[in-house]
N, C-alpha and C positions, 0 to 999 in steps of 0.2 A: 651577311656575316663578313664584308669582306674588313680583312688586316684586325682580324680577331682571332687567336690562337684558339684550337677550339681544345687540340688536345697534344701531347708532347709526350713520348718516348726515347731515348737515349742507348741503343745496342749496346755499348759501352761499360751502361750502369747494371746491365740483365745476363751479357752472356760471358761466360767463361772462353775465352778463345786466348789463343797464344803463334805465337808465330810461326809456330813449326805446326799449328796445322793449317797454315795455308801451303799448298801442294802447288801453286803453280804463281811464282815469284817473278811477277816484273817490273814493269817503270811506272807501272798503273798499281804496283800495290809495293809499295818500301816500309809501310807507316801501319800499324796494326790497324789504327782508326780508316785508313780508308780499305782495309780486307772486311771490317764490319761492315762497307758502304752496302745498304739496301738500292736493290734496284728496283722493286715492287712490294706496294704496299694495297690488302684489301681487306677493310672493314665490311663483317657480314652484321647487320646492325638487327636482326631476328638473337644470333648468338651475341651478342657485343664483343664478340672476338674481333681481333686485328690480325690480319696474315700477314708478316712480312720472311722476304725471302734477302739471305746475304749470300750472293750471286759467288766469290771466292770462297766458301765453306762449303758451297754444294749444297747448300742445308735451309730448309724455310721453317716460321716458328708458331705457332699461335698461345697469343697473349690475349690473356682477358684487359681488356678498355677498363677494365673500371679499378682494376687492381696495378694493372703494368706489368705484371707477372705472365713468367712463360710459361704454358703450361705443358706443352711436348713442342717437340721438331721433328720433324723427317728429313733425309739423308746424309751426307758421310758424316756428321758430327752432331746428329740428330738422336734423341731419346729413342725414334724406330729406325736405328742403324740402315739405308741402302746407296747402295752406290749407283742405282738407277737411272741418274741424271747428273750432266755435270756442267758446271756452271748457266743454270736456270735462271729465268726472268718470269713476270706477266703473270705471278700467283694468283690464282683465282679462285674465291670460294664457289661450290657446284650445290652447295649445302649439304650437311648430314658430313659424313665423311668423305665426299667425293671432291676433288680437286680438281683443274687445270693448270698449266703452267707447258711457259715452252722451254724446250730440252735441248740446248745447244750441242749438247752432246761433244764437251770440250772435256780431254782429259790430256793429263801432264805427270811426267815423272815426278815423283817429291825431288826437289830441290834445295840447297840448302845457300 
């Protein structure tokens, strides 16, 4: 399949985000579009869900593949509200509801 798009998502076109909820403002984030930048993405191809996580919201999402639609999130800006991780990478589905992901465990004053 190679230089065959197989499937395409756009954060932009799916999530509501604004700039005052990014909480931790720097030279890596000026531009809303790169606070959406995902830094992991994991298709469970059993669900045809897609996990991705956007690593500046604190928060990962799962969308159905066949639709593009989100259908919940977890953490700070997520449909199940926690502040239990902060800025996360390496989503990983465990299957069922169980997850992996590493936990930087990076937190920052709100900034404006």
């Amino acid at each position: 399949m190679h230089g065959k798009r197989l499937w395409a998502w756009r954060s932009q076109d799916h999530l509501e985000i604004s700039m005052r909820d990014i909480q931790c403002r720097d030279q890596a984030v000026q531009k809303l579009d790169l606070a959406l930048h995902g830094n992991a993405v994991d298709w469970d191809a059993a669900s045809n869900m897609v996990y991705y996580n956007a690593r500046n919201v604190d928060t990962f999402y799962a969308i159905d593949k066949g639709t593009g639609r989100v259908l919940w999130s977890v953490g700070r800006l997520g449909t199940m509200p926690t502040k239990a991780f902060g800025h996360p990478h390496n989503v990983h589905s465990l299957g069922g509801t169980r997850f992996l992901l590493f936990d930087n465990e990076h937190r920052c004053s709100v900034s404006t």
